[in-house]
DSSP file (Angstrom, degrees, kcal/mol; ACC not computed):
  #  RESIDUE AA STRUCTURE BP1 BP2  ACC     N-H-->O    O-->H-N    N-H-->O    O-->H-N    TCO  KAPPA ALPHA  PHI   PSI    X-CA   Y-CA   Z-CA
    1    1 A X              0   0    0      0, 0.0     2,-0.6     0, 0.0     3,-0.1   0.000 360.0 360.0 360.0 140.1   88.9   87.5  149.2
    2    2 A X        -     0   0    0      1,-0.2    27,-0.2    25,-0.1    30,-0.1  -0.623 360.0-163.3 -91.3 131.9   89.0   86.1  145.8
    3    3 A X        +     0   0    0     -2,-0.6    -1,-0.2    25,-0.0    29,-0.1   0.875  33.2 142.0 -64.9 -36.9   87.0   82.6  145.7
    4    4 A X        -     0   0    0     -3,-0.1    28,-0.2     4,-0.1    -2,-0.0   0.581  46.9-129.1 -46.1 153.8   87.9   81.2  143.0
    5    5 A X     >  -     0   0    0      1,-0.1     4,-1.5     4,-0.1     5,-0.1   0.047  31.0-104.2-100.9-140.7   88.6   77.9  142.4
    6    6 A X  H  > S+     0   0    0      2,-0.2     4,-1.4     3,-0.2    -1,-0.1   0.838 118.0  52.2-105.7 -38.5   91.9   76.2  140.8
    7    7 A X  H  > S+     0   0    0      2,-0.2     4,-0.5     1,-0.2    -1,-0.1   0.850 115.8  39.9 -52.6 -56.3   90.0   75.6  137.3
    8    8 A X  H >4 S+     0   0    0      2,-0.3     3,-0.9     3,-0.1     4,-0.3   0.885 107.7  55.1 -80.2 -43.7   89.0   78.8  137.3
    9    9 A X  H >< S+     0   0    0     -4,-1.5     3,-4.6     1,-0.3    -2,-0.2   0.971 112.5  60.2 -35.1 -80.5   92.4   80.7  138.6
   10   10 A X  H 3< S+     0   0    0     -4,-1.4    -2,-0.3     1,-0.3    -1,-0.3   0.353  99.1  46.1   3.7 -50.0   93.4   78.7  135.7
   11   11 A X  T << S+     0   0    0     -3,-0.9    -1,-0.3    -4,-0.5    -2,-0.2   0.193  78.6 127.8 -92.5  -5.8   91.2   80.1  132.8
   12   12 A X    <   -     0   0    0     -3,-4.6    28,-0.0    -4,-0.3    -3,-0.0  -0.559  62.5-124.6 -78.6 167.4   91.9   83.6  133.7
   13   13 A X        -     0   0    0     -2,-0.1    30,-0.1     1,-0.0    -1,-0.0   0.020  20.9-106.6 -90.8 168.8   93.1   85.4  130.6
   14   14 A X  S  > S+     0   0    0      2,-0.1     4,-2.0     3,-0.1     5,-0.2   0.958 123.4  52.3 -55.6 -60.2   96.8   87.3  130.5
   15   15 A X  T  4 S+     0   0    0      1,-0.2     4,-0.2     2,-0.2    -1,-0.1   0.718 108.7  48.1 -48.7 -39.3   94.8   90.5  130.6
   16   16 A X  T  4 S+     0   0    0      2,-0.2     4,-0.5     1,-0.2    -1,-0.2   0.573 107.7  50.3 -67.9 -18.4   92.8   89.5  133.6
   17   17 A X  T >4 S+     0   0    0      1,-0.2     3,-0.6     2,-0.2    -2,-0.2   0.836 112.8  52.0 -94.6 -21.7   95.6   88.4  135.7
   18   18 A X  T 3< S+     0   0    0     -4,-2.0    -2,-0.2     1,-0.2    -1,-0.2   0.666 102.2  58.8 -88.7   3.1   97.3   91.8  134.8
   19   19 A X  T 3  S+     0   0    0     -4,-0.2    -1,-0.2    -5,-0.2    -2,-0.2   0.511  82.1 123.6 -96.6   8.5   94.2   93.7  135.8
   20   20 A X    <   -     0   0    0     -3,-0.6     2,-0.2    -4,-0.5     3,-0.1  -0.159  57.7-128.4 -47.0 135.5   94.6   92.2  139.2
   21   21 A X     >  -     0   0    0      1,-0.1     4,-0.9    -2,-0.0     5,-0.2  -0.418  20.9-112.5 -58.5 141.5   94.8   94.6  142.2
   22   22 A X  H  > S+     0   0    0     -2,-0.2     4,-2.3     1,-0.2     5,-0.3   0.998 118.3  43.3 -42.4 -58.1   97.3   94.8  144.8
   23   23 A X  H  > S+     0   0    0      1,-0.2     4,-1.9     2,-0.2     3,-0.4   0.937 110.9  47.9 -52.9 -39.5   94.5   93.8  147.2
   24   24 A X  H  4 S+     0   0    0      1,-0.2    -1,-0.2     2,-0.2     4,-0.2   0.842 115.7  48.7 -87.7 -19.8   92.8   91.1  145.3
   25   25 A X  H  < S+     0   0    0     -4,-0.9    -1,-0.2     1,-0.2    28,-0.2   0.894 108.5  53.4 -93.5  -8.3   96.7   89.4  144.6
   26   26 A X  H  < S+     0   0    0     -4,-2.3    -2,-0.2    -3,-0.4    -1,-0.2   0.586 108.6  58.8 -88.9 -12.1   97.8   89.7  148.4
   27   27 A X  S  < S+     0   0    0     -4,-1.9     2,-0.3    -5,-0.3    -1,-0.2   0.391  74.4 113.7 -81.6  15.1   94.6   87.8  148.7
   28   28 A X        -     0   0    0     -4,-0.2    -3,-0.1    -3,-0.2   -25,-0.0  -0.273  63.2-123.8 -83.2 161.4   95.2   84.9  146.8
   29   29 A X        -     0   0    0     -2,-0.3     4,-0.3   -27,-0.2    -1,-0.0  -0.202  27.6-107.9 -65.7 173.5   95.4   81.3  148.7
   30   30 A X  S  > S+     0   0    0      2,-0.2     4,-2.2     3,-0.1     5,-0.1   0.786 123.2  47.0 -73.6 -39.2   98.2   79.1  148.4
   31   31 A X  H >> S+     0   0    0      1,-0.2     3,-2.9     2,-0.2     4,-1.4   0.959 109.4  52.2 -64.5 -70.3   96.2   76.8  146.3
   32   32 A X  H 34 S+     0   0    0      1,-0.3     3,-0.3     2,-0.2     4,-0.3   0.679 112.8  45.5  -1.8 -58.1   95.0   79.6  144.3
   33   33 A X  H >4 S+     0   0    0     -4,-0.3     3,-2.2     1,-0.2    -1,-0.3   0.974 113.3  51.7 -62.9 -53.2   99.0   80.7  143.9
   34   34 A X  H << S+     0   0    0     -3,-2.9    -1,-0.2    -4,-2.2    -2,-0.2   0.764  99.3  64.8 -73.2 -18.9  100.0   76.8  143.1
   35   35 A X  T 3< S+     0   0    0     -4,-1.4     2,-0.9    -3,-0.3    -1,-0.3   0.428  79.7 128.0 -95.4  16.5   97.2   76.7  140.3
   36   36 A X    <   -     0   0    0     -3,-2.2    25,-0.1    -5,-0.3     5,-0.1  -0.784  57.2-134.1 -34.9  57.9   99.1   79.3  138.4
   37   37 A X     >  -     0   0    0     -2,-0.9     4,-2.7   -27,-0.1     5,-0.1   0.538  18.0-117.0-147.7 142.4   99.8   78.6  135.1
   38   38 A X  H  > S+     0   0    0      1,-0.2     4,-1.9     2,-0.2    -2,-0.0   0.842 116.5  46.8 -41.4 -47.5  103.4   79.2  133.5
   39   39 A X  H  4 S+     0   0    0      2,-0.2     4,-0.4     1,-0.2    -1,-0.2   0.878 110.5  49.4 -78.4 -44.1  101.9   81.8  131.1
   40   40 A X  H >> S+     0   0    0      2,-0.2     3,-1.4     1,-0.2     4,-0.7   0.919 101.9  66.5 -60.2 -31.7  100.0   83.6  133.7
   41   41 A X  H >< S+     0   0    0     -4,-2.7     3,-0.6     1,-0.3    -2,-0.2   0.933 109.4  35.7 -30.6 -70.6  103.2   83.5  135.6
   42   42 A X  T 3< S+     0   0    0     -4,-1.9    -1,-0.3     1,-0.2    -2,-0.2   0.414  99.3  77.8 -67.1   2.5  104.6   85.8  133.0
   43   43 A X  T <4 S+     0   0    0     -3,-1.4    -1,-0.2    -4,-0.4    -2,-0.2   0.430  75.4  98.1-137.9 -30.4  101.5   87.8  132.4
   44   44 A X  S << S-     0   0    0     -4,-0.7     2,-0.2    -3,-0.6   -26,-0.1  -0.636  73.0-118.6 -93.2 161.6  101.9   90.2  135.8
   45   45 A X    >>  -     0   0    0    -28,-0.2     3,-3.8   -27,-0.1     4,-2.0  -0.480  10.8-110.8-104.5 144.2  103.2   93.1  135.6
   46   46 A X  T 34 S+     0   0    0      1,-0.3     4,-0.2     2,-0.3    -1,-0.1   0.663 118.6  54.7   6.1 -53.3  106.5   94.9  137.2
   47   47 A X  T 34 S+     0   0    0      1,-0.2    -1,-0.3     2,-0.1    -3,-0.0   0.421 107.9  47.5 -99.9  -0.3  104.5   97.0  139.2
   48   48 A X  T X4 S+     0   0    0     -3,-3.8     3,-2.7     1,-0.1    -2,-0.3   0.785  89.3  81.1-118.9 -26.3  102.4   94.0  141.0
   49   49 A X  G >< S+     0   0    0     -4,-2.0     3,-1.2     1,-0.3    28,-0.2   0.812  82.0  59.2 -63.4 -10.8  105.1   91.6  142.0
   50   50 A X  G 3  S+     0   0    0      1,-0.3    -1,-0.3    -4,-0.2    -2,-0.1   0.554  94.5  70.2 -89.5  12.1  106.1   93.2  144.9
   51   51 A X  G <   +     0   0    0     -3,-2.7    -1,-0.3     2,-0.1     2,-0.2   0.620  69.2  99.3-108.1  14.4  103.0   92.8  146.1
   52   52 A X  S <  S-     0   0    0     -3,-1.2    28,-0.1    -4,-0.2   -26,-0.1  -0.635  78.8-110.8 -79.5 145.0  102.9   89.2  146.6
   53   53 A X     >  -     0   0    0     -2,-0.2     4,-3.7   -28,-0.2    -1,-0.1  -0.194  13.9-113.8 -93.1 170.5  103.5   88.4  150.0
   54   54 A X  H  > S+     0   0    0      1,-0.2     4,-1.5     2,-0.2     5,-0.3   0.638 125.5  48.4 -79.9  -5.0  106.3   86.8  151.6
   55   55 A X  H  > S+     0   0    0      2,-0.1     4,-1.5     3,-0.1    -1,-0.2   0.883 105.1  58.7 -90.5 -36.3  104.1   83.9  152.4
   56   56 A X  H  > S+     0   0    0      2,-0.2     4,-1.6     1,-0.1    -2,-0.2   0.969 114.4  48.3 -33.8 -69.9  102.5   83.8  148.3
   57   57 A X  H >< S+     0   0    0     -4,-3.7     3,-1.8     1,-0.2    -1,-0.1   0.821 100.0  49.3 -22.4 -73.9  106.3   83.3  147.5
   58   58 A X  H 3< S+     0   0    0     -4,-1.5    -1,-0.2     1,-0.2    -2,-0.2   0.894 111.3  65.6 -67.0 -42.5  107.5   80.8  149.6
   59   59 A X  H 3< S+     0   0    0     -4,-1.5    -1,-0.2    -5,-0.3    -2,-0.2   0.890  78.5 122.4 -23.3 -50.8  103.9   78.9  148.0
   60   60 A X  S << S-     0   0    0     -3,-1.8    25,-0.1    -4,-1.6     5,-0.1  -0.011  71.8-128.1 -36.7 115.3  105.4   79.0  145.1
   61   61 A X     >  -     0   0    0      1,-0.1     4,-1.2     2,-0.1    -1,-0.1  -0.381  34.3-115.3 -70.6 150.5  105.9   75.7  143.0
   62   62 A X  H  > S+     0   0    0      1,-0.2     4,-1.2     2,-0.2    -1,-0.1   0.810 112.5  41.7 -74.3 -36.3  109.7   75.7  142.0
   63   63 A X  H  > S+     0   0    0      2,-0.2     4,-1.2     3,-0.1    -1,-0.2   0.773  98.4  70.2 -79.0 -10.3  108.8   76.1  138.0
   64   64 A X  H >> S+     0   0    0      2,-0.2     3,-2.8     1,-0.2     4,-0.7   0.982  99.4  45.3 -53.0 -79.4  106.6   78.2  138.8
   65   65 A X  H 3< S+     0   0    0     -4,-1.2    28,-0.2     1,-0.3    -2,-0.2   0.470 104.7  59.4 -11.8 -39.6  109.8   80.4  139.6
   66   66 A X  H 3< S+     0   0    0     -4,-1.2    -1,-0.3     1,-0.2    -2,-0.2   0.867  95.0  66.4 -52.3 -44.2  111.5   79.6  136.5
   67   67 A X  H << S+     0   0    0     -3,-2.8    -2,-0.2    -4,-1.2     2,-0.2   0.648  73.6 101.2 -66.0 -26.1  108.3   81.2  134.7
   68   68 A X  S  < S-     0   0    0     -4,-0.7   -26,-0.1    -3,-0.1   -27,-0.0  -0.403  76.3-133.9 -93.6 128.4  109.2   85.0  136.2
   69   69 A X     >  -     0   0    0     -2,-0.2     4,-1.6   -28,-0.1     5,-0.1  -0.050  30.1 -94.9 -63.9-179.0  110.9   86.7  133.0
   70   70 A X  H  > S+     0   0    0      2,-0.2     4,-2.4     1,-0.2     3,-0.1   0.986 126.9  52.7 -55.0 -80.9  114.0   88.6  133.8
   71   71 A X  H  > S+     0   0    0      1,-0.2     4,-0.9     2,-0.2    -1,-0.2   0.894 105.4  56.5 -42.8 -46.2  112.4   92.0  134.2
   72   72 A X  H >4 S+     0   0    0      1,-0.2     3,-0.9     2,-0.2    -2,-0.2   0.985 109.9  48.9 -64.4 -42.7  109.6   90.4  136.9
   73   73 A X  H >< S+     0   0    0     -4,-1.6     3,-1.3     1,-0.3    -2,-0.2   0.798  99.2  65.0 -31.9 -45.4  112.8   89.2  139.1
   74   74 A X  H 3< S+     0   0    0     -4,-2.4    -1,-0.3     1,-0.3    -2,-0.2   0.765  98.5  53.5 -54.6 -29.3  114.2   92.5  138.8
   75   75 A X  T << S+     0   0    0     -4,-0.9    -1,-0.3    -3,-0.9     2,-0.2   0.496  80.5 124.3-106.6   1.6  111.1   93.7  140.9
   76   76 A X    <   -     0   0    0     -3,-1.3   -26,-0.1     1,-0.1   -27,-0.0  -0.523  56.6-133.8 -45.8 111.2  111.6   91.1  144.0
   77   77 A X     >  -     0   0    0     -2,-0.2     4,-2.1   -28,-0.2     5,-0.3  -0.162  22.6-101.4 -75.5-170.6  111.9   92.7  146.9
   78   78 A X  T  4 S+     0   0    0      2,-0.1     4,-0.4     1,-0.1    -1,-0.1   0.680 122.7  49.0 -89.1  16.9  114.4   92.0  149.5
   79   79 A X  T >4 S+     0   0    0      2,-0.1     3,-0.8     4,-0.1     5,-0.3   0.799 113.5  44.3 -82.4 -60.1  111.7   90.0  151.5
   80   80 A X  G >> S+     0   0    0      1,-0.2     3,-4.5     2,-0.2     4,-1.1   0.950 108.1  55.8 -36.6 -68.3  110.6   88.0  148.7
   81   81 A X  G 3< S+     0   0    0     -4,-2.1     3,-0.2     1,-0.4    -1,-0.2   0.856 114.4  47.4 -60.2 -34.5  114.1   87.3  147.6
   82   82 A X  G <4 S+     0   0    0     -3,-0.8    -1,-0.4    -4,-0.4    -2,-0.2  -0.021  97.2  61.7-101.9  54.1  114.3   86.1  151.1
   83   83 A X  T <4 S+     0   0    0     -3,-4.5    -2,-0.2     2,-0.1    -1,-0.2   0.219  74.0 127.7-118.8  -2.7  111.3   84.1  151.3
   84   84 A X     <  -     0   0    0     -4,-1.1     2,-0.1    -5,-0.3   -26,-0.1  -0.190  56.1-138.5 -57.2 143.1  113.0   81.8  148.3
   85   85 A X     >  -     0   0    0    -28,-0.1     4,-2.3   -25,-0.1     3,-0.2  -0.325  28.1-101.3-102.2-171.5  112.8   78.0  149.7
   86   86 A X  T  4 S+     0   0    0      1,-0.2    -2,-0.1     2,-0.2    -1,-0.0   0.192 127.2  58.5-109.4  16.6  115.9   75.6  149.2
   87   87 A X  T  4 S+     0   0    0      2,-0.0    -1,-0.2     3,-0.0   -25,-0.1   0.406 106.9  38.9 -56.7 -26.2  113.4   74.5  146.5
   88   88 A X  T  4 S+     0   0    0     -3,-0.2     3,-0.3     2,-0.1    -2,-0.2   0.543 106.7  56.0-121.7 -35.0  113.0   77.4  144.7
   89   89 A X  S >< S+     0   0    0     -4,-2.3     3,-2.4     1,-0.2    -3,-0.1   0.933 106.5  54.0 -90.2 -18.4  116.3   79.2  144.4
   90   90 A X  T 3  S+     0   0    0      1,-0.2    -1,-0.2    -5,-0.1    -2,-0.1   0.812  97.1  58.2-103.4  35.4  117.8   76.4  143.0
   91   91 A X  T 3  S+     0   0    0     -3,-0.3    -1,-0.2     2,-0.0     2,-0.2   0.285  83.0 129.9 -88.0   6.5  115.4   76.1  140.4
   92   92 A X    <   -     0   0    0     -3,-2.4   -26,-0.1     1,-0.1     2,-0.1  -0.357  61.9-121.9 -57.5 128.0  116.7   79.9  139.6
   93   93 A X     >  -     0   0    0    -28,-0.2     4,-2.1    -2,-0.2     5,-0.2  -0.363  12.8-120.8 -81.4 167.2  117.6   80.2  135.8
   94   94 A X  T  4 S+     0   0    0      2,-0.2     4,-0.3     1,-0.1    -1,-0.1   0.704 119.8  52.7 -79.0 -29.6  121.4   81.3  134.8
   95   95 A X  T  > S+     0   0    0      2,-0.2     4,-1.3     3,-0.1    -1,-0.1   0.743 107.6  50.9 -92.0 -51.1  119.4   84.3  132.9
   96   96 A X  H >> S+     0   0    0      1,-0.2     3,-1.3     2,-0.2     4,-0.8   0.974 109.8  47.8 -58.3 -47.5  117.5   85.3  136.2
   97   97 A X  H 3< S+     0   0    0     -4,-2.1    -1,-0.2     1,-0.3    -2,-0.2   0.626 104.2  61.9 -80.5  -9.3  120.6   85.4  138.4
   98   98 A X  H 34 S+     0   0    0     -4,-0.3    -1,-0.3    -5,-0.2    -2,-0.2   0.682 106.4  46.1 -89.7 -27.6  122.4   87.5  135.9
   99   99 A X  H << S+     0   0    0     -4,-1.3     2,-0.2    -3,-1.3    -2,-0.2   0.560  79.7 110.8 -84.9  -9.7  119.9   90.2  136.2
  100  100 A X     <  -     0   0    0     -4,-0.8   -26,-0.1     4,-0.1    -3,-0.0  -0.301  67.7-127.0 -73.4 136.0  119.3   90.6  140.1
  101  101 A X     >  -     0   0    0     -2,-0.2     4,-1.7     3,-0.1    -1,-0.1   0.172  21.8 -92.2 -66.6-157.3  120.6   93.6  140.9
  102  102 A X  H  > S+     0   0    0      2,-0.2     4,-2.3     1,-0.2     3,-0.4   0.996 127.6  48.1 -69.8 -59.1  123.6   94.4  144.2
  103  103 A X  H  > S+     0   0    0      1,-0.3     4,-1.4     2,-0.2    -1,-0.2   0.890 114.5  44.6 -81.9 -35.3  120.8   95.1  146.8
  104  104 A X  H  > S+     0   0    0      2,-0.3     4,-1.1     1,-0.3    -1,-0.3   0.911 116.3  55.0 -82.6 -37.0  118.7   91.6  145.7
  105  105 A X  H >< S+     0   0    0     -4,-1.7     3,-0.9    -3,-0.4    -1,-0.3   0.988 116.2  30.9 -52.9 -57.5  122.1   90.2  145.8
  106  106 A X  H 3< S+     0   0    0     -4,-2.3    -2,-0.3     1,-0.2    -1,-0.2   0.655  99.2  74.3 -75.3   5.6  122.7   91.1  148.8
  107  107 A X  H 3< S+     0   0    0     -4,-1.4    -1,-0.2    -3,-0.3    -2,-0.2   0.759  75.0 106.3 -86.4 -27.3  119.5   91.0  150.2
  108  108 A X  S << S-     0   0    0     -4,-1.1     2,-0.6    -3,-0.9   -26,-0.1  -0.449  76.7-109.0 -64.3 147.7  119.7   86.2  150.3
  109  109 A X    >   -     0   0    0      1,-0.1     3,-2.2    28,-0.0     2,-0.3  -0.812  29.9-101.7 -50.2  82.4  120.3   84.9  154.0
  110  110 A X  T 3  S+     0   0    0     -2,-0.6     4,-0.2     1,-0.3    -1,-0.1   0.511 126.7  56.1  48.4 -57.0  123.6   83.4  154.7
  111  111 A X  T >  S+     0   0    0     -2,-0.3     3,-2.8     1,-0.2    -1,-0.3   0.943  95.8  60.7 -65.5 -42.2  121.7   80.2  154.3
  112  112 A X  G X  S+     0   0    0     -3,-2.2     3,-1.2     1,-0.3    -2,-0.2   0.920  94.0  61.7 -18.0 -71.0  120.3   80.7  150.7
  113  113 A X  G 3  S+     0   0    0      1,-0.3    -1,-0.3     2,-0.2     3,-0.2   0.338  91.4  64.3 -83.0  19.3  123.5   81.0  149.1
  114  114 A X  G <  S+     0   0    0     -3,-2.8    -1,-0.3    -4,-0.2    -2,-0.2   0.128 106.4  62.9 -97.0  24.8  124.6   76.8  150.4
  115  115 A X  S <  S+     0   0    0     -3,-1.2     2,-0.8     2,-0.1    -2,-0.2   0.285  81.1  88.6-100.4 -19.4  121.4   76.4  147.8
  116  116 A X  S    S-     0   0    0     -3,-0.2     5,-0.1    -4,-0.1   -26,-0.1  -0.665  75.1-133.1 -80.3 117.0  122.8   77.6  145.1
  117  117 A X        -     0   0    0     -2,-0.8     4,-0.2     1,-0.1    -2,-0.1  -0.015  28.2-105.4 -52.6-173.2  124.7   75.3  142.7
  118  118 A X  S    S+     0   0    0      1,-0.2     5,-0.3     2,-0.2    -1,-0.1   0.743 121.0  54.4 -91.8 -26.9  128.1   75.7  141.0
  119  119 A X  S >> S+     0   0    0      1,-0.2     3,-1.0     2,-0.2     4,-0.8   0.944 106.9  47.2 -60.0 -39.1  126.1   76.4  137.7
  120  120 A X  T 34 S+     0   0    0      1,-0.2    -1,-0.2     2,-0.2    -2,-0.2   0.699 112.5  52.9-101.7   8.3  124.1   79.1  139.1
  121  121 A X  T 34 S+     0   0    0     -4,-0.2    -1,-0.2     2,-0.1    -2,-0.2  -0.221 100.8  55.4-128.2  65.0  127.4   80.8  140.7
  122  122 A X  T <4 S+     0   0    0     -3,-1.0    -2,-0.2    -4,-0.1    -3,-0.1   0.117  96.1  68.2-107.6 -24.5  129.0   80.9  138.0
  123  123 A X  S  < S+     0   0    0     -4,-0.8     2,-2.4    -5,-0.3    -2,-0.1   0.797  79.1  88.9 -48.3 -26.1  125.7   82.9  136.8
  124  124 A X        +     0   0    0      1,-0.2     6,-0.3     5,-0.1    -1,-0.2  -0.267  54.0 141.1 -81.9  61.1  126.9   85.7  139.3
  125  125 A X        +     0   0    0     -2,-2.4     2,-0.5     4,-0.1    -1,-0.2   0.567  28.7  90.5 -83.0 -21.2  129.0   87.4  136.6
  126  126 A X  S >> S-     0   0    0      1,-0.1     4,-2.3   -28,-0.1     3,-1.5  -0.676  76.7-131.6 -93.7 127.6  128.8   91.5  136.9
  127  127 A X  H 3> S+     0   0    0     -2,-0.5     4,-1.0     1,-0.2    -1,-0.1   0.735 105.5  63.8 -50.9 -19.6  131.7   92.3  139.2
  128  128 A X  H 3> S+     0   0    0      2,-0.2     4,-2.1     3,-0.2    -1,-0.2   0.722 104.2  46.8 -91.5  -8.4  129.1   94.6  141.3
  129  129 A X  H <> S+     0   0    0     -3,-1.5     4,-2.5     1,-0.2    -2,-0.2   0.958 116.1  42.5 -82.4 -49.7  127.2   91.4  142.1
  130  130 A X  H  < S+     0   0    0     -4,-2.3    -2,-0.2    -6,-0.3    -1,-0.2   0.737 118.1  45.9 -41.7 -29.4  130.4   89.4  143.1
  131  131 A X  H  < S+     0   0    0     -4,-1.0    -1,-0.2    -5,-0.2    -3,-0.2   0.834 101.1  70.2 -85.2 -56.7  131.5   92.5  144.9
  132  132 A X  H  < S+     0   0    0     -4,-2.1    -2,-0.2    -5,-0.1    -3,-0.1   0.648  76.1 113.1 -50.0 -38.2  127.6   92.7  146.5
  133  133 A X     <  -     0   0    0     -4,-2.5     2,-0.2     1,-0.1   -27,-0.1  -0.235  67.0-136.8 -55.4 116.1  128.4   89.4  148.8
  134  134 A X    >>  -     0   0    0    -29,-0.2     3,-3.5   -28,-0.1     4,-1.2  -0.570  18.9-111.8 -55.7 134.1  128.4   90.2  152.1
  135  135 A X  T 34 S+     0   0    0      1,-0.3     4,-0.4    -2,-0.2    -1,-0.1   0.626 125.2  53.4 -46.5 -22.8  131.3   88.7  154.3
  136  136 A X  T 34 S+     0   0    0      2,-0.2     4,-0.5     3,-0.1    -1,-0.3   0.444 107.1  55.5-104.6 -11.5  128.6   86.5  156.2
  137  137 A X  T X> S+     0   0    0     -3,-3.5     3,-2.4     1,-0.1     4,-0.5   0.972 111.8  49.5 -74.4 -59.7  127.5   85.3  152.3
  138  138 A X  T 3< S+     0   0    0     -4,-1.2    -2,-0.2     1,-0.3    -3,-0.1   0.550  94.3  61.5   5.2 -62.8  130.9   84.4  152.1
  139  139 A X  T 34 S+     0   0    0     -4,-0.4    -1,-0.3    -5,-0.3    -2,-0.1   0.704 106.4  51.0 -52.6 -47.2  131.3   82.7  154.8
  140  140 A X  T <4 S+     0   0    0     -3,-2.4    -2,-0.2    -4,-0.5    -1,-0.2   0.614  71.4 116.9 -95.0 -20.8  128.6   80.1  153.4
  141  141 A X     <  -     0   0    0     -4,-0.5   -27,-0.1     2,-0.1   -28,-0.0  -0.165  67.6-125.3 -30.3 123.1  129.8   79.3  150.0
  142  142 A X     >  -     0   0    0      1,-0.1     4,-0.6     0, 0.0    -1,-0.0  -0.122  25.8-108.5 -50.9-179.3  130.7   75.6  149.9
  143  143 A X  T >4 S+     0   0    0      2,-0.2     3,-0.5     1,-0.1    -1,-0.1   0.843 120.4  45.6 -83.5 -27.3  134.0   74.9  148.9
  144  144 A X  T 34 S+     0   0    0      1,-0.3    -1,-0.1     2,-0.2    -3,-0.0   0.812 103.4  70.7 -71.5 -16.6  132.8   73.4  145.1
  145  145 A X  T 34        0   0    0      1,-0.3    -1,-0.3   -27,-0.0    -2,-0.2   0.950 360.0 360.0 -77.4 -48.4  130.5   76.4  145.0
  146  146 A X    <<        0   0    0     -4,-0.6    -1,-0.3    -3,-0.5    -2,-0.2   0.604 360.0 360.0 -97.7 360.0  133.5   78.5  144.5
C-alpha cells in the first residue's frame, strides 16, 4: 500500500502519477484520492483509469471529476460510470457528456439520470446516445429534464 501522505500525493510530478501501476492506484486511500490535484487528475493515462475502483470513484471530489479530459471519460467503465454520486454527475461538463459513448450511456442507473440537469441533457446530442436510453432511463427523466 502506498503511504503517502496528502502533501506528498500532492508533489508527485505528471510523470510519476503516470508511472503509477494498476496495483499501487487500486491502492490509493480515499484521502490519498481527495488530495489529488486538478493537473494530476489529467496526467493518468487511458489505460489506468479503469483501474480505479468503484469505491476510488465514488471518493472522488466533484471538481475533481470535471478535471478528467474527454478521452479519460471515454475509458470509464460501466461500474465506474455507475459509481458516479448525485454530487459528481452533476458536476459532469457539457464536453464530457458529449463524448461518452452508447454502452456508458447506457450503462447510468435509472436513478443517475434525475441528477442530471436540463443543461447537461441537452449535452446528450449524437442520436446513438439519445437512442442508447434504456426505457427504464426513460422512465426517470423529470419532466423539465426533457
Amino acid at each position: 500500500m502506498l503511504v503517502f501522505t496528502k502533501n506528498q500525493i500532492q508533489a508527485l510530478t505528471n510523470e510519476q502519477i503516470q508511472a503509477l501501476t494498476s496495483e499501487q492506484i487500486k491502492e490509493l486511500s480515499a484521502e490519498q484520492i481527495q488530495a489529488l490535484t486538478n493537473q494530476q487528475i489529467t496526467a493518468f493515462t487511458k489505460i489506468q483509469i479503469p483501474t480505479f475502483t468503484t469505491k476510488q470513484i465514488k471518493n472522488l471530489w466533484w471538481y475533481q471529476i470535471q478535471s478528467f479530459t474527454e478521452k479519460q471519460i471515454q475509458a470509464f467503465t460501466k461500474n465506474q460510470i455507475q459509481a458516479l454520486t448525485n454530487e459528481q454527475i452533476p458536476a459532469l461538463t457539457s464536453e464530457q457528456i458529449q463524448t461518452l459513448t452508447l454502452l456508458q450511456t447506457q450503462s447510468f442507473l435509472p436513478l443517475q439520470i434525475t441528477w442530471f440537469t436540463e443543461k447537461q441533457i441537452a449535452a446528450f446530442f449524437w442520436p446513438y446516445q439519445i437512442q442508447g436510453f434504456t426505457e427504464e432511463q426513460i422512465k426517470n427523466f423529470w419532466p423539465q429534464q426533457c
